[in-house]
C-alpha positions, -999 to +999 in steps of 0.1 A: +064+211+019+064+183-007+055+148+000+086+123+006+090+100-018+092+061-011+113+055-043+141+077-059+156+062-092+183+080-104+195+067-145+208+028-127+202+035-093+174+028-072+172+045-036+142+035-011+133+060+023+137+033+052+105+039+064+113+017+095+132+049+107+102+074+100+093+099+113+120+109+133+144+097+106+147+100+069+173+083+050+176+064+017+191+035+012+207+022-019+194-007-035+215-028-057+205-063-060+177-081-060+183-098-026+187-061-014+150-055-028+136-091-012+148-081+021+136-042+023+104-055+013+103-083+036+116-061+068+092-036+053+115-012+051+095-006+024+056-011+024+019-007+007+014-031-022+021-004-051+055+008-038+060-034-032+052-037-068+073-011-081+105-018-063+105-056-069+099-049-105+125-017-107+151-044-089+145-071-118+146-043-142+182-030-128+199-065-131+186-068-165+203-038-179+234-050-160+237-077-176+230-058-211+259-042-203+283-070-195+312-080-214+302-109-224+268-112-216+257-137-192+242-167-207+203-160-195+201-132-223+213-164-249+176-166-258+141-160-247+135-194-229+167-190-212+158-156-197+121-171-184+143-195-168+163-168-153+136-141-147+110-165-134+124-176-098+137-142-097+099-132-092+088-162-075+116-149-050+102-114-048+064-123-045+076-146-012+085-115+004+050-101+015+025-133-002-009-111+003+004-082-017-006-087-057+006-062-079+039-072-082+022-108-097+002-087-124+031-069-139+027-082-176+053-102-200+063-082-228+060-104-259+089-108-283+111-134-296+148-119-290+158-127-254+173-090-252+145-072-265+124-089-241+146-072-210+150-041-228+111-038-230+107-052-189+133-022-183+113+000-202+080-009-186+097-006-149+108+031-158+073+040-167+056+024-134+064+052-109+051+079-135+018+057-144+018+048-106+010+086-100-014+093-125-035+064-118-036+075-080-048+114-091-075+096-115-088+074-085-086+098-060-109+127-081-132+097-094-133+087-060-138+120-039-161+132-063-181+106-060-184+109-022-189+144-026-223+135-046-238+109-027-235+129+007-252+161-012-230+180-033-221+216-028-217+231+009-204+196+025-174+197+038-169+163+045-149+142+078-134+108+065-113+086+086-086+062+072-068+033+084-030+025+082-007+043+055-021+045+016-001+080+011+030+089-012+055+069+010+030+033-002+028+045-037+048+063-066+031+096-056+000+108-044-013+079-026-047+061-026-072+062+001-046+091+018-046+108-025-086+102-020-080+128+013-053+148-001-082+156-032-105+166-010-086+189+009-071+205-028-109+206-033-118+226-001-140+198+008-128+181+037-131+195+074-108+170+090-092+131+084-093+109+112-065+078+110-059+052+131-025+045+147-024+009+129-010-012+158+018-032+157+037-014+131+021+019+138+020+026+100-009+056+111+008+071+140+043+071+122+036+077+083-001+089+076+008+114+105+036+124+091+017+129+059-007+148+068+013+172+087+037+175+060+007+187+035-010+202+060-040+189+062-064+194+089-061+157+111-068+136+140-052+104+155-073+076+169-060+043+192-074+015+168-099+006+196-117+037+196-134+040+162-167+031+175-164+057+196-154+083+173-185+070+152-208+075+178-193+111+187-187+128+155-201+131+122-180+109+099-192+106+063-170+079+050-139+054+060-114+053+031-088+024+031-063+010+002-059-026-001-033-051-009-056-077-032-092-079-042-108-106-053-132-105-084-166-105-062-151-077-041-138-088-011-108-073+003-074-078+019-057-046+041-039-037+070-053-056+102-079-039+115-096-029+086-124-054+089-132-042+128-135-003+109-157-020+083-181-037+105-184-008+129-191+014+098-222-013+089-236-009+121-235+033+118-246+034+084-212+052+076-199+046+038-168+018+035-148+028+006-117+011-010-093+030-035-070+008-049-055+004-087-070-018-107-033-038-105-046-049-066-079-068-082-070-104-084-096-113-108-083-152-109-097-152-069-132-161-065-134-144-031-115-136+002-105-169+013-084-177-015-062-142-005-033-159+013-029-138+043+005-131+058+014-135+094+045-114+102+064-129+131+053-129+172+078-107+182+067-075+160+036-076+180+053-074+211+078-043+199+077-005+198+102+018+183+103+055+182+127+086+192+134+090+230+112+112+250+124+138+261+144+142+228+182+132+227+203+141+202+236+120+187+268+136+173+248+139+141+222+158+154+200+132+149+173+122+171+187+087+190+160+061+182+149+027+204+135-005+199+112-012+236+096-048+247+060-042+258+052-075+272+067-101+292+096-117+271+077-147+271+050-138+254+066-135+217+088-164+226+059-187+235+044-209+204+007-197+202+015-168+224+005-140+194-016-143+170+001-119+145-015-114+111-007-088+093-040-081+071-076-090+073-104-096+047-135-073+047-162-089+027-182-073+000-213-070+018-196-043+041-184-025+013-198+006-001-175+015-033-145+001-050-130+030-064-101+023-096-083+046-118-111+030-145-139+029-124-163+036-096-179-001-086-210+001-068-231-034-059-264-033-079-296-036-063-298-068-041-265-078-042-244-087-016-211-089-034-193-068-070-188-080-102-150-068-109-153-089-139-181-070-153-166-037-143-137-047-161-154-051-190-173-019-189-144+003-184-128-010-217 
């Protein structure tokens, strides 16, 4: 079975899997405006900084050709300065959606001095992202898993990796990261299993990477977030593989809550940290982690779970009915202070093994505590 797909552009049309509804649930919904785009990626509806990055730029991209088409043109395509003006808080507006996410910031400006030349190159760009998305992810992922595959011995290992939250096809154009990282190893014949974590309060593990995994058949296990020390001490894990949503040039990196508490239990048992990310996530204009603006999604989400009724019922449709359940008291996500919610954390470099990019594999040199992305950058031209 193939993997679902978190974007579907058809000629004009762009179509997003609601991945609030997943896995129980697979439906696409249109999305026409730019509003439409802020909101999916705000509700996270849609989620994973790649896909984040592609559909806000896809969404500027649409309007754009609309307008190319209208009779008479609107007046932001009168000249170059007039479509900045336009195009400009049009982005600002996007990036507000989920702040910590970056690649949607590092989509370059085509240069030209003919205002519609200028969006007919950003359209052209935005139909080539999913496509280069994909790519990128297959080069990362072999760089990456071959890599691994060296350093723990070469030939004969069949190797156990655990993951955390949801880097897969449904966060990217295709393939994934840290889950295409997995996915290559098992194409490889050398993984023995992937562990995930369930990724509490959105449950991005339990929901997506499971559904995944089971989709491409590949040989898993879930975890409660709080019991990766335990799996460490009980089983023979070789590496933990995570995506990221922004790293900052010495290497310190922003994912899914939780990642940090896998990091720093993978210190203490000498277990390899690995980030896969595209080379789009590295912020080089950040010094370090604690200029990554970290979002805080809002008290309540902590407090929710939703899923498919147990035992299965069914509607008219044939669809599984779905709820929405309070776990605490209803004052706790009502009470100022009551949750602390954030929805990433910051591992620093010192915890990290590798930082593997579609360009390169960064490793810290002797005595360092932190990467040079800079340098790596630089190199890999």
């Amino acid at each position: 079975m193939d993997a679902l797909k978190s974007i579907k552009i058809s000629d004009d049309k762009i179509e997003i899997v609601n991945q609030l509804l997943l896995p129980h649930t697979i439906e696409y919904v249109a999305i026409d405006t730019i509003q439409q785009a802020h909101h999916a990626i705000k509700s996270m509806m849609i989620r994973g900084a790649p896909a984040i990055g592609a559909l806000a730029v896809l969404s500027v991209a649409t309007s754009l050709s609309a307008a190319i088409k209208a009779t008479p043109p609107p007046d932001f395509l009168a000249s170059p300065l007039a479509l900045e003006a336009y195009l400009v808080p049009e982005l600002d507006y996007l990036y507000t959606a989920r702040p910590t996410a970056v690649n949607l910031a590092q989509q370059k400006q085509p240069d030209s001095d003919a205002a519609i030349a200028i969006a007919k190159d950003l359209i052209a760009e935005a139909t080539l992202i999913g496509g280069e998305d994909k790519a990128q992810n297959i080069t990362m992922s072999k760089l990456g898993g071959d890599w691994l595959h060296k350093r723990i011995g070469g030939s004969g290992k069949y190797l156990n990796v655990l993951t955390v939250c949801n880097t897969g096809s449904l966060a990217t154009s295709g393939y994934g990261t840290a889950l295409g990282f997995i996915t290559y190893l098992h194409e490889q014949g050398l993984l023995e299993k992937a562990y995930y974590t369930q990724t509490a309060p959105y449950h991005q593990g339990s929901r997506l990477t499971a559904l995944e995994l089971h989709t491409l058949a590949i040989p898993s296990t879930m975890i409660c977030d709080t019991m990766v020390g335990s799996l460490f001490q009980h089983k023979p894990i070789h590496a933990v593989v995570v995506g990221a949503d922004r790293i900052a040039r010495n290497g310190d990196t922003a994912n899914k809550i939780g990642t940090y508490n896998a990091a720093v239990l993978a210190a203490r048992h000498k277990i390899a940290f690995i980030v896969v990310a595209p080379t789009s996530t590295v912020d080089l204009s950040i010094a370090d982690g604690s200029g990554i603006p970290i979002e805080h999604r809002p008290p309540l989400e902590a407090c929710l779970v939703r899923g498919a009724l147990h035992p299965p019922t069914y509607d008219a449709s044939g669809k599984k009915v779905q709820a929405q359940v309070l776990l605490t008291p209803s004052a706790v996500g009502e009470t100022e202070g009551g949750v602390y919610n954030p929805s990433f954390d910051v591992t620093p470099a010192e915890l990290i093994t590798a930082i593997v990019t579609e360009k390169y594999v960064a490793v810290k040199r002797d005595g360092e505590a932190s990467f040079d992305l800079v340098r790596e950058a630089k190199e890999a031209e």
